[in-house]
SEVO-787204 format. One record per residue (C-alpha): x, y, z; residue in one letter. Coordinates in pm, 1 decimal. Layout:
{X = X | Y = Y | Z = Z | code = a}
...
This chain:
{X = -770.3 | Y = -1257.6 | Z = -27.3 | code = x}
{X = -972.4 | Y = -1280.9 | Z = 283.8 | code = x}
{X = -835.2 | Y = -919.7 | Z = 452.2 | code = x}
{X = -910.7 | Y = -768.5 | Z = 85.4 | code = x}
{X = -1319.3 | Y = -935.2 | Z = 99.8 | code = x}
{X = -1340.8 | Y = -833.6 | Z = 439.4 | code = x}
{X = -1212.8 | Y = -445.0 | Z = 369.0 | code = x}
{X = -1455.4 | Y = -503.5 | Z = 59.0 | code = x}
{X = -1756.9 | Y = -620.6 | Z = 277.5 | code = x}
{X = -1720.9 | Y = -380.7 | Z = 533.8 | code = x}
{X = -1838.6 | Y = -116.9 | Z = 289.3 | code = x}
{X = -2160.6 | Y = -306.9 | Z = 223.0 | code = x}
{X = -2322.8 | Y = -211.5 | Z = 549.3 | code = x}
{X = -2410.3 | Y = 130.0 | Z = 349.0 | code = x}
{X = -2534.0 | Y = -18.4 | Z = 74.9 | code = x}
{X = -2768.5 | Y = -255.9 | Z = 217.3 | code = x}
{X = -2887.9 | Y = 5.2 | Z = 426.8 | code = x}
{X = -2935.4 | Y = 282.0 | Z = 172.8 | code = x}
{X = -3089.1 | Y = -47.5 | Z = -91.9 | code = x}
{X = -3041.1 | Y = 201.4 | Z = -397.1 | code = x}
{X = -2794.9 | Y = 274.6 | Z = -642.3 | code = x}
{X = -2566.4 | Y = 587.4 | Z = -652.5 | code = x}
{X = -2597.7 | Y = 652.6 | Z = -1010.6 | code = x}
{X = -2877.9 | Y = 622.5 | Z = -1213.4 | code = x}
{X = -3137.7 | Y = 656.2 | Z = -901.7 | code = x}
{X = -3247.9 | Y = 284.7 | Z = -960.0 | code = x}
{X = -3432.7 | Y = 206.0 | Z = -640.4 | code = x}
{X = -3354.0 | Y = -147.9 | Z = -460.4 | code = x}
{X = -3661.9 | Y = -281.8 | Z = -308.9 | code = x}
{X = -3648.3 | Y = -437.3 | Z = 57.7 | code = x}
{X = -3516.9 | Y = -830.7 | Z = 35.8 | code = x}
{X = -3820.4 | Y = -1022.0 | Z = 41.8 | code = x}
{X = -3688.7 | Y = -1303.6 | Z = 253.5 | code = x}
{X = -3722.7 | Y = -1582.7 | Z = -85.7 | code = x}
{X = -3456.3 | Y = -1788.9 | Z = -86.1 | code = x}
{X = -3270.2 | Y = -1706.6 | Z = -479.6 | code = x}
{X = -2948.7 | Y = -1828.1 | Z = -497.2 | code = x}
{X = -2864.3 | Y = -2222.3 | Z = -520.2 | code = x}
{X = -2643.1 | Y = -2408.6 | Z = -310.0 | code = x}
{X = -2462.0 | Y = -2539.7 | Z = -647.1 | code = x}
{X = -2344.9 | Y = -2920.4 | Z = -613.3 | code = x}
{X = -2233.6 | Y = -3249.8 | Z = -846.1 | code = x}
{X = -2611.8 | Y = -3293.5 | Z = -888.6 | code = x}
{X = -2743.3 | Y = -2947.8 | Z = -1001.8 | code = x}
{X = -2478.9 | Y = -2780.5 | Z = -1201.6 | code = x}
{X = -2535.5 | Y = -2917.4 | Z = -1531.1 | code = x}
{X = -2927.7 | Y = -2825.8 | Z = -1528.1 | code = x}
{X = -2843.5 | Y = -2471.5 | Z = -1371.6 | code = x}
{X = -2626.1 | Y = -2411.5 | Z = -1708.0 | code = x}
{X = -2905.9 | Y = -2490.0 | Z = -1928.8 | code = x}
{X = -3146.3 | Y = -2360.9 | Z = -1737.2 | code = x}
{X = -3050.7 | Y = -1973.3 | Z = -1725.7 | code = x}
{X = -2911.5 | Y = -1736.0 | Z = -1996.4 | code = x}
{X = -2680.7 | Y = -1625.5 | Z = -1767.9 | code = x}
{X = -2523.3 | Y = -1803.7 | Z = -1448.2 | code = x}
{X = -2346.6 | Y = -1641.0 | Z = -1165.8 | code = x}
{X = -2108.2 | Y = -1849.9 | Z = -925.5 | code = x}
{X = -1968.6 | Y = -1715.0 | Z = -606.9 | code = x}
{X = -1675.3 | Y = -1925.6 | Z = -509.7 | code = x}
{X = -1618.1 | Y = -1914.7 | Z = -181.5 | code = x}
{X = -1402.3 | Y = -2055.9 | Z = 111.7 | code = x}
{X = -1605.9 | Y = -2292.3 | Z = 376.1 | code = x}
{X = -1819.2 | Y = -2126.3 | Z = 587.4 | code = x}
{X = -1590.4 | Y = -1952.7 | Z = 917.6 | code = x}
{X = -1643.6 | Y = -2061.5 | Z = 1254.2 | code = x}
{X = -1608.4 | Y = -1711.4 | Z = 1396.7 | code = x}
{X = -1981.6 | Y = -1561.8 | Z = 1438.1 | code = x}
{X = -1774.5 | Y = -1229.9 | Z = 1336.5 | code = x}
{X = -1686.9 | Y = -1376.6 | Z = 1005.0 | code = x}
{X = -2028.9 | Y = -1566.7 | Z = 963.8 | code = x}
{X = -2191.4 | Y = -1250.0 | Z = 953.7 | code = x}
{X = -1974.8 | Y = -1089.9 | Z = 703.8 | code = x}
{X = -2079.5 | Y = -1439.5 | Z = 473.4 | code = x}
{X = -2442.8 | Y = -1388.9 | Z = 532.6 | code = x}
{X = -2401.9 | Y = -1071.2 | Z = 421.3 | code = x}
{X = -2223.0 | Y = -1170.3 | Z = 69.2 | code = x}
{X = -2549.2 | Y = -1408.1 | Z = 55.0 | code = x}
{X = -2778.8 | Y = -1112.7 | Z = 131.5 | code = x}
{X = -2585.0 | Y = -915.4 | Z = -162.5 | code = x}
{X = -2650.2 | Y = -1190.9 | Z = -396.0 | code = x}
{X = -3009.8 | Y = -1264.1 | Z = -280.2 | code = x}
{X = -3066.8 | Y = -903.1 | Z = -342.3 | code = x}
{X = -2934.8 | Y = -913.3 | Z = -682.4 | code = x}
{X = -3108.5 | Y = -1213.5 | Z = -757.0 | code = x}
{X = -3434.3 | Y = -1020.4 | Z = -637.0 | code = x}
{X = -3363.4 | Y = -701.9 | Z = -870.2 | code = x}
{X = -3298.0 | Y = -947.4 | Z = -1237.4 | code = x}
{X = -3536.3 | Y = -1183.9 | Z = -1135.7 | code = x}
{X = -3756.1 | Y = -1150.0 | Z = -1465.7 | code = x}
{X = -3406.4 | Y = -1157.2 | Z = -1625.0 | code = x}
{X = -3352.0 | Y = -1523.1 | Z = -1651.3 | code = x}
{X = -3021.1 | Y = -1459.9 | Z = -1443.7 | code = x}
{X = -2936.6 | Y = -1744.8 | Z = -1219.5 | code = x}
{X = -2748.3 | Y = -1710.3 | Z = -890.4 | code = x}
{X = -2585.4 | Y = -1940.8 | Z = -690.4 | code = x}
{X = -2275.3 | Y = -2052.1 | Z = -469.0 | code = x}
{X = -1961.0 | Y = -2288.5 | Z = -483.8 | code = x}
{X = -1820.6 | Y = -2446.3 | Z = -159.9 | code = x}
{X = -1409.3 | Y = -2479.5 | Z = -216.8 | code = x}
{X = -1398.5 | Y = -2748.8 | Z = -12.7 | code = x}
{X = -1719.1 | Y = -2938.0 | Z = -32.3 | code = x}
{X = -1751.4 | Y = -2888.9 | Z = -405.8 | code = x}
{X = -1382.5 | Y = -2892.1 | Z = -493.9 | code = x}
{X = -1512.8 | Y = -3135.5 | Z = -790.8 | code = x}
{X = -1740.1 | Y = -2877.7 | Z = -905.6 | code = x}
{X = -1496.6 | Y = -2605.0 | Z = -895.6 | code = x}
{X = -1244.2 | Y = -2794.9 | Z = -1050.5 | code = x}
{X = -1523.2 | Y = -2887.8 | Z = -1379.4 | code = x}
{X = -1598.9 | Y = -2511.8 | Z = -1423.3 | code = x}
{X = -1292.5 | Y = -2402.9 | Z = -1413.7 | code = x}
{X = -1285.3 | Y = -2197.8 | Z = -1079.2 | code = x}
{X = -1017.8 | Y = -2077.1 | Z = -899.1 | code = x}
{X = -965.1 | Y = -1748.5 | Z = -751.2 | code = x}
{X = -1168.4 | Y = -1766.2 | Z = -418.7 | code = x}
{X = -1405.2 | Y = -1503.6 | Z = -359.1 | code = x}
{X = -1431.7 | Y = -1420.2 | Z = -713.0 | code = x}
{X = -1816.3 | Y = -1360.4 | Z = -882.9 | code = x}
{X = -1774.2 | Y = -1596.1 | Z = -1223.5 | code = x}
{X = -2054.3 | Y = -1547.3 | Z = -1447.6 | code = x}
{X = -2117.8 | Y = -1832.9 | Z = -1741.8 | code = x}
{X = -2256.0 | Y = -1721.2 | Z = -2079.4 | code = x}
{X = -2333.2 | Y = -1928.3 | Z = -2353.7 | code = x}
{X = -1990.7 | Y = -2136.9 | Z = -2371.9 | code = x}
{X = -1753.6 | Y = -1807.1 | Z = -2225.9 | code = x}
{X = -1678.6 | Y = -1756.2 | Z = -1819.9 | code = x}
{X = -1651.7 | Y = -1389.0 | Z = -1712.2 | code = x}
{X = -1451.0 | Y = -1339.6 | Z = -1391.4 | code = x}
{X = -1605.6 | Y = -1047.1 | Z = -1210.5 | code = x}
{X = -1419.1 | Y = -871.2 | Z = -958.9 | code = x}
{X = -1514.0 | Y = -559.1 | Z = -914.0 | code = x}
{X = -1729.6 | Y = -424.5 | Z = -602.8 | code = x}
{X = -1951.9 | Y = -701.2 | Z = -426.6 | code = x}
{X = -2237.3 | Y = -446.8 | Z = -414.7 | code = x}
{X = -2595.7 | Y = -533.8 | Z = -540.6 | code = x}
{X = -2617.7 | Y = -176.2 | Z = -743.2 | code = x}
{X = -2248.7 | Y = -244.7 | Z = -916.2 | code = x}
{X = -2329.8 | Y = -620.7 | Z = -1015.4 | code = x}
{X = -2673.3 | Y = -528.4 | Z = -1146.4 | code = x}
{X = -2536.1 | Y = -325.6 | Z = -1381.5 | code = x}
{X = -2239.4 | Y = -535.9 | Z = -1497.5 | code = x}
{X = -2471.5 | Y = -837.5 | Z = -1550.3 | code = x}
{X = -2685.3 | Y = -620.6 | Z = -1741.3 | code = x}
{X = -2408.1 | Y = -515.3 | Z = -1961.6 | code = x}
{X = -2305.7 | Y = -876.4 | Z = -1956.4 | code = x}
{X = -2677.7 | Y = -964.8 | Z = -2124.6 | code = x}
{X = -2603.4 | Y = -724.1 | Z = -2369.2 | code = x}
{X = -2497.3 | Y = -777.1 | Z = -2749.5 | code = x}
{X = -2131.6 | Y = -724.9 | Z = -2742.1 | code = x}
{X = -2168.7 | Y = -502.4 | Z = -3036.9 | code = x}
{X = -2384.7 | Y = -169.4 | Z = -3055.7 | code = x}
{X = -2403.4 | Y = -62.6 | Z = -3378.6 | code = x}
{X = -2409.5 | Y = 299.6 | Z = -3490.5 | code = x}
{X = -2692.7 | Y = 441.9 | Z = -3757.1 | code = x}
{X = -2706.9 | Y = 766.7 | Z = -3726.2 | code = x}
{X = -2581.1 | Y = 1137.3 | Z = -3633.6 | code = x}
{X = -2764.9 | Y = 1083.8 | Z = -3254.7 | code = x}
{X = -2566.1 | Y = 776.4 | Z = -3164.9 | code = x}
{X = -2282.3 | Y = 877.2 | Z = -3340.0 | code = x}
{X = -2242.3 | Y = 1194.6 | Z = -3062.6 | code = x}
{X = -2301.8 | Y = 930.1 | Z = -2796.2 | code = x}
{X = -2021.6 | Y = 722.3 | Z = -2934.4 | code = x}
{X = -1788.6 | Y = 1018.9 | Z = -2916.5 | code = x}
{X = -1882.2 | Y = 1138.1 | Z = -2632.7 | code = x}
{X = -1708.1 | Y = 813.4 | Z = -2476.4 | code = x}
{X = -1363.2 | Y = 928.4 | Z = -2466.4 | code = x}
{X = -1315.6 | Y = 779.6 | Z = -2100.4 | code = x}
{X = -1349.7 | Y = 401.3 | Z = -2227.7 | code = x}
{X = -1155.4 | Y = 178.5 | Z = -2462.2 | code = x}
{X = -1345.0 | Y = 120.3 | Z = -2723.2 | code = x}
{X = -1338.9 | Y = -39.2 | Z = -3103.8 | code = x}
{X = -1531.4 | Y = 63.9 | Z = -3416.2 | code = x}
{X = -1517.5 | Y = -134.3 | Z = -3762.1 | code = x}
{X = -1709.7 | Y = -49.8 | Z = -4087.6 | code = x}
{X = -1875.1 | Y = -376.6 | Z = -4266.6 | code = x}
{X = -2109.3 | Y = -438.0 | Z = -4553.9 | code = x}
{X = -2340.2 | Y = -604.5 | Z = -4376.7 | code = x}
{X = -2322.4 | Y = -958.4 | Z = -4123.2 | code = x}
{X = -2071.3 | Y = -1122.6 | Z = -4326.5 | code = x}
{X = -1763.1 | Y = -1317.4 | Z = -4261.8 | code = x}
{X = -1601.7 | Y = -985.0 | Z = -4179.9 | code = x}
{X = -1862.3 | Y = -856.0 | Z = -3936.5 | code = x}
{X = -1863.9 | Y = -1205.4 | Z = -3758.6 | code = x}
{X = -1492.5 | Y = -1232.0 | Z = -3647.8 | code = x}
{X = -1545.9 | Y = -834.5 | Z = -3500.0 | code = x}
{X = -1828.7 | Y = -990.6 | Z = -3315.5 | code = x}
{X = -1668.2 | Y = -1306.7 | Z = -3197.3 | code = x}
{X = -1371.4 | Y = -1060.2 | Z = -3079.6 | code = x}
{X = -1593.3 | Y = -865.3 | Z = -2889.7 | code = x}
{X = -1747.7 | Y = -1154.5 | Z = -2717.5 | code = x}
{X = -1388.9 | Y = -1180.3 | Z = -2533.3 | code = x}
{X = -1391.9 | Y = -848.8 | Z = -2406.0 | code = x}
{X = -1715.0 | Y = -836.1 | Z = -2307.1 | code = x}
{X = -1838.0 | Y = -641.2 | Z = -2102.8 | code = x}
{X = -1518.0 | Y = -451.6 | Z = -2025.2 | code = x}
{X = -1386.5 | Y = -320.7 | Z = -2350.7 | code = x}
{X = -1675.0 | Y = -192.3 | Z = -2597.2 | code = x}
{X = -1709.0 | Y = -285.5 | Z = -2934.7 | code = x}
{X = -1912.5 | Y = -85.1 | Z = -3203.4 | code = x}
{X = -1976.1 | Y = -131.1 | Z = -3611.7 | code = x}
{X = -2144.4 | Y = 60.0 | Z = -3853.8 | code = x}
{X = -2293.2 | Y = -58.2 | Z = -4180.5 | code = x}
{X = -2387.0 | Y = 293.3 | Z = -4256.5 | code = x}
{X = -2151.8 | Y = 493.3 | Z = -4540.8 | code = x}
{X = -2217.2 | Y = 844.8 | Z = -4397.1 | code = x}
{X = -2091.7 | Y = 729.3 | Z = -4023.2 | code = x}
{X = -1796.0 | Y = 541.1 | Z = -4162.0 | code = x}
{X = -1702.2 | Y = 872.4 | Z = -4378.0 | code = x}
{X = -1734.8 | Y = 1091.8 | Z = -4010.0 | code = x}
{X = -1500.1 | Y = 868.6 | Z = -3883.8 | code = x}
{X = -1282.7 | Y = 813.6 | Z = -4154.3 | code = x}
{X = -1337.3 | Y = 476.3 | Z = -4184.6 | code = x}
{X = -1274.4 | Y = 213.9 | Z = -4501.3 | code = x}
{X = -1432.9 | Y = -80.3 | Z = -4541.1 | code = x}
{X = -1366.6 | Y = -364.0 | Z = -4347.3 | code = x}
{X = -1126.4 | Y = -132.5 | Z = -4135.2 | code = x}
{X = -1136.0 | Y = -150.7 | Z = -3766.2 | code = x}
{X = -1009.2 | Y = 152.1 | Z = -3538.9 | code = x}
{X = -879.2 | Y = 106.9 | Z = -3154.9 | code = x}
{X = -946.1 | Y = 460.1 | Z = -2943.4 | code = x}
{X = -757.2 | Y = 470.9 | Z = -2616.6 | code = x}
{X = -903.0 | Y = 700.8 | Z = -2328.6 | code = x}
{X = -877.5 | Y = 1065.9 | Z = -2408.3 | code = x}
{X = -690.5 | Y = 1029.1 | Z = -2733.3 | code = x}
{X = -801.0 | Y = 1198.5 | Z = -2995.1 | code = x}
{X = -676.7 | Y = 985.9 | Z = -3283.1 | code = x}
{X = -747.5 | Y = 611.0 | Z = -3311.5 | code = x}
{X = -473.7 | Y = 355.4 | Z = -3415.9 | code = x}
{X = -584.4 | Y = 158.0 | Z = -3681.2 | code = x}
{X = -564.5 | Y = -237.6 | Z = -3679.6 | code = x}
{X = -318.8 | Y = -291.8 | Z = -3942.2 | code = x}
{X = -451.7 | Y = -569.4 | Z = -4218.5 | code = x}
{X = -759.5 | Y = -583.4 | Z = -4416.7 | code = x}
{X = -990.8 | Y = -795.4 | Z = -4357.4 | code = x}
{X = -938.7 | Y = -882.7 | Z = -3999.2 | code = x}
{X = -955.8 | Y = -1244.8 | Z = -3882.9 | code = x}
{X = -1134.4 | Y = -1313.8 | Z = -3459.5 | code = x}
{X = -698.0 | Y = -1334.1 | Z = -3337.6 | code = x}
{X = -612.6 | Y = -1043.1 | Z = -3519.1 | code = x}
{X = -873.9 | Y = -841.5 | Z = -3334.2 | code = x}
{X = -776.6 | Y = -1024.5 | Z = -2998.5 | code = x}
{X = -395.2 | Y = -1023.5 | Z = -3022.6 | code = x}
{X = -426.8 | Y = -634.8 | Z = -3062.6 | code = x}
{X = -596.4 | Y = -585.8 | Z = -2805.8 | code = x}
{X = -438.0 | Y = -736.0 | Z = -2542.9 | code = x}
{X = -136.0 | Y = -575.3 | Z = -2675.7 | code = x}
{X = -227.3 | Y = -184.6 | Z = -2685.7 | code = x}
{X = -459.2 | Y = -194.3 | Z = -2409.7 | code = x}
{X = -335.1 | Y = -57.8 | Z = -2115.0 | code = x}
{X = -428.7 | Y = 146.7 | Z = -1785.7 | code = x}
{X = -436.9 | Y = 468.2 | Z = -1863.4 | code = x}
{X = -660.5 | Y = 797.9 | Z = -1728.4 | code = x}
{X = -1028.0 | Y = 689.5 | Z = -1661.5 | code = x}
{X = -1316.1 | Y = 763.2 | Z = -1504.0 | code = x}
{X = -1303.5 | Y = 529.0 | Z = -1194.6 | code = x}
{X = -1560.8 | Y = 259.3 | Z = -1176.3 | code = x}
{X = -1692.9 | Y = 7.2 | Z = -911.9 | code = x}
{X = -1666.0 | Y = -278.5 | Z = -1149.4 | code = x}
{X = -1304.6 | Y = -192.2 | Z = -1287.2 | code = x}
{X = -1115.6 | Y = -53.0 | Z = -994.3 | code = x}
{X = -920.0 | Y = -367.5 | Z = -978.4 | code = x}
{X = -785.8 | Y = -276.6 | Z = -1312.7 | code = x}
{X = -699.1 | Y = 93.3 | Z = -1210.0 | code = x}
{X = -476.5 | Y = -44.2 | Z = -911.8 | code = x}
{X = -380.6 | Y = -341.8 | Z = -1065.7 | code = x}
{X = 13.7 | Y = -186.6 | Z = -1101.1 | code = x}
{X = 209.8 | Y = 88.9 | Z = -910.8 | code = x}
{X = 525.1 | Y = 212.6 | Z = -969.4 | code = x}
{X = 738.5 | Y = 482.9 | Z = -750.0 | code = x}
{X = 1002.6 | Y = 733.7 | Z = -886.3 | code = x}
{X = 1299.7 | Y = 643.0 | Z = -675.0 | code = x}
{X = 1397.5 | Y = 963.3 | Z = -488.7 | code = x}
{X = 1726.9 | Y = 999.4 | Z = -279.4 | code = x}
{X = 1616.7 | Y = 1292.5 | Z = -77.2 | code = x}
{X = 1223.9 | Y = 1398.1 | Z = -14.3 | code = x}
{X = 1318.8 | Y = 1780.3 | Z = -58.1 | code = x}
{X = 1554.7 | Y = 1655.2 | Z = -377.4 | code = x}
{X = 1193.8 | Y = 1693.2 | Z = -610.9 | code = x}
{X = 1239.0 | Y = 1606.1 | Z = -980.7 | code = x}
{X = 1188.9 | Y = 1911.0 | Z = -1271.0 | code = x}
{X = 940.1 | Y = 1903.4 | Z = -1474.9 | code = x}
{X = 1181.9 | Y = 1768.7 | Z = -1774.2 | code = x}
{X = 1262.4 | Y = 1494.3 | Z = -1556.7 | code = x}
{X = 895.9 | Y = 1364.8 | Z = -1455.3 | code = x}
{X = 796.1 | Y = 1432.4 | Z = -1787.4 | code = x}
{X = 1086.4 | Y = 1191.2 | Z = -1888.4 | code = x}
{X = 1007.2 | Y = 913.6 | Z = -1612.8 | code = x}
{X = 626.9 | Y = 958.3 | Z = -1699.4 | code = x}
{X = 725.1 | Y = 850.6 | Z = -2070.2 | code = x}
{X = 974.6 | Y = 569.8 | Z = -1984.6 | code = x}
{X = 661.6 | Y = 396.6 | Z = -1752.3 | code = x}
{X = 385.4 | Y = 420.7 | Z = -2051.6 | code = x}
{X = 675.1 | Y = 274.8 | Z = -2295.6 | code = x}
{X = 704.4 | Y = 45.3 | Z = -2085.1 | code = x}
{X = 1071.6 | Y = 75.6 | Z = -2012.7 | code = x}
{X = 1000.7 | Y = 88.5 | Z = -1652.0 | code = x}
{X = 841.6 | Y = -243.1 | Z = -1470.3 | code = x}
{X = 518.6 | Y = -134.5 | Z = -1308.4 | code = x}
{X = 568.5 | Y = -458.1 | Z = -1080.1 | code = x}
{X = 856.6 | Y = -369.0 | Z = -943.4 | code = x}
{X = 662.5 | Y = -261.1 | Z = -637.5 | code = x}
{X = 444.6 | Y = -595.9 | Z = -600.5 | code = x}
{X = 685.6 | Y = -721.4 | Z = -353.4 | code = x}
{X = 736.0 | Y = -369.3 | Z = -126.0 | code = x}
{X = 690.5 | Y = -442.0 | Z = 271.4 | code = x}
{X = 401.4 | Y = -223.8 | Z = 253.1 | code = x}
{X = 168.8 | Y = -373.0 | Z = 6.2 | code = x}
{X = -73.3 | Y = -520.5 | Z = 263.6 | code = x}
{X = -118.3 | Y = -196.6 | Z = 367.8 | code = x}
{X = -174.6 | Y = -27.9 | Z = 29.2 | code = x}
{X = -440.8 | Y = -375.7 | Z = -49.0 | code = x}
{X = -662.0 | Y = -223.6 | Z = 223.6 | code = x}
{X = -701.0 | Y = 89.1 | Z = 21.1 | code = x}
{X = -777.8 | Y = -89.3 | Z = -305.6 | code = x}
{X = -1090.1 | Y = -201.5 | Z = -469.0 | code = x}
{X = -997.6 | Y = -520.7 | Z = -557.2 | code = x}
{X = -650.8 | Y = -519.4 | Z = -623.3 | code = x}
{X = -634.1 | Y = -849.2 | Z = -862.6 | code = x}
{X = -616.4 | Y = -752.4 | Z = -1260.4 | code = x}
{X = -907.9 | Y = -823.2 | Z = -1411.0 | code = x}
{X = -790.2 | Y = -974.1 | Z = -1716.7 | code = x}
{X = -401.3 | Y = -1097.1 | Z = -1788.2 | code = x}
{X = -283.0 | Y = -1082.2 | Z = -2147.6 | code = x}
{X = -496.4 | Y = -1431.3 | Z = -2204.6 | code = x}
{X = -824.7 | Y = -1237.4 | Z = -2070.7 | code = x}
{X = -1067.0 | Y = -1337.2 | Z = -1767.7 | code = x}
{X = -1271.3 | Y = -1463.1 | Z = -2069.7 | code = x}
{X = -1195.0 | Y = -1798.4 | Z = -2132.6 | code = x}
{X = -1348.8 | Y = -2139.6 | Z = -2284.9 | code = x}
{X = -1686.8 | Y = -2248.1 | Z = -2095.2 | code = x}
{X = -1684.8 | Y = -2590.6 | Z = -1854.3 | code = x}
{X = -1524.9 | Y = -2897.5 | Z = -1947.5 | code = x}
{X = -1812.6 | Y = -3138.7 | Z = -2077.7 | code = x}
{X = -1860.8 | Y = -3461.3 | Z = -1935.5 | code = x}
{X = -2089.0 | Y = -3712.3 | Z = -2005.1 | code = x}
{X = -2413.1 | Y = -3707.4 | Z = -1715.1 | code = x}
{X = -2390.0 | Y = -4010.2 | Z = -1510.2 | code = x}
């Protein structure tokens, strides 16, 4: 985990230089020197929870001894400061978890993976581990303080919706907020903010997309027909279970927050001669066996090589197993 932070951190020299995002042209003002981010311990964690809407942990090892790998801390800090800086008026907390000096801590919130960015809402933990980059996390917190459901009313964001065919994404039709709409929104809140979830209440919309009421469609990435969620009306685990059971990683448009994800599996068509190349019948037939999952894409994981393929990965951990990186908030216990 350390090599993969450092390869991670090396690449934040740019950013902290440049202090402005790639995409949208958001400008990063200069760090203002204010101390942000909390040294979380026993005695503040509780009243950092209630204080923000949303809290972000960085759980990290003890500080190094090497002035090489202090400097490569600081600047994780300076990241996170930065951040901090940016969603101040956001009431977005920041702050840090020692794994060995607040091991107790750690162990309450339900930490584990060091060097991971965990980020409490409401009663759900988000594991983020995507770029440590001040323009990448600004954005995924922001989608993060998002509702987890955009609803669609008209022609305009009906386009925008289609437009989307790079993401996973959901769509149900609903009367209104009823019981119905409720468990689609609770679903989403598990997903969030890595799958999308949209709902319409709106007749002509549902009719575009050929949906009935109460019906919920799943579109995978650059398919042009949906499946549809079998069962009407759809209970919270019916929404979840099929989920995590269609969704898979498939072409995309590569992000900074869900690289992780892309090279989360590899798989290699065994060859017995570099010059012997496969025809197009037989990649076409190996290509199908992987997706169907006849082939294991972990077959690789253990390959002599795979420190040197972590060095070229974003973050080479999945973001979330079958259970999700979405899971129940802190255990509660009673304040001293």
């Amino acid at each position: 985990m350390q090599q993969r932070w450092l390869s991670l951190l090396c690449g934040l020299c740019l950013h902290l230089v440049l202090l402005c995002s790639a995409e949208e042209g958001l400008e990063f003002p200069n760090f203002d020197g204010r101390d942000r981010v909390l040294d979380v311990s026993e005695r503040n964690y509780k009243k950092a929870l209630k204080r923000y809407d949303l809290l972000c942990l960085f759980y990290h090892e003890p500080v190094p001894a090497s002035k090489g790998l202090q400097k490569r801390f600081q600047m994780t800090e300076l990241v996170l400061e930065l951040t901090a800086q940016v969603l101040e008026n956001r009431d977005i907390g920041f702050g840090m978890v020692d794994s060995q000096k607040d091991a107790k801590v750690a162990k309450k919130l339900g930490l584990e993976e060091v060097g991971s960015l965990y980020v409490f809402k409401d009663d759900r933990v988000i594991e983020f581990d995507g770029e440590l980059s001040a323009d990448t996390l600004v954005e995924f917190l922001l989608d993060v303080l998002e509702d987890p459901v955009e609803m669609l009313n008209n022609a305009m964001e009906l386009r925008a919706f289609e437009r989307m065919e790079e993401d996973i994404r959901l769509i149900g039709y609903f009367k209104g907020e009823d019981s119905y709409y409720k468990a689609f929104q609770e679903a989403s809140e598990r997903f969030q903010p890595y799958i999308k979830f949209f709902a319409t209440f709106d007749k002509s919309v549902a009719k575009h997309l050929s949906l009935k009421m109460n019906e919920v469609d799943f579109y995978e990435p650059f398919m042009e027909e949906p499946a549809v969620l079998p069962g009407r009306p759809l209970s919270e685990m019916d929404i979840v279970d099929f989920v995590n059971q269609h969704r898979r990683a498939t072409l995309r448009k590569l992000r900074a927050e869900n690289m992780f994800e892309t090279w989360a599996d590899s798989v290699w068509l065994d060859m017995s001669n570099d010059e012997d190349l496969p025809t197009p019948e037989e990649l076409e037939d190996w290509i199908e066996d992987v997706l169907s999952g006849r082939v294991n894409t972990e077959d690789d994981d253990d390959d002599d090589d795979e420190s040197d393929a972590d060095d070229h990965r974003g973050n080479p951990d999945g973001y979330e197993p079958e259970d999700g990186h979405e899971s129940h908030g802190p255990e509660e216990d009673d304040d001293d």
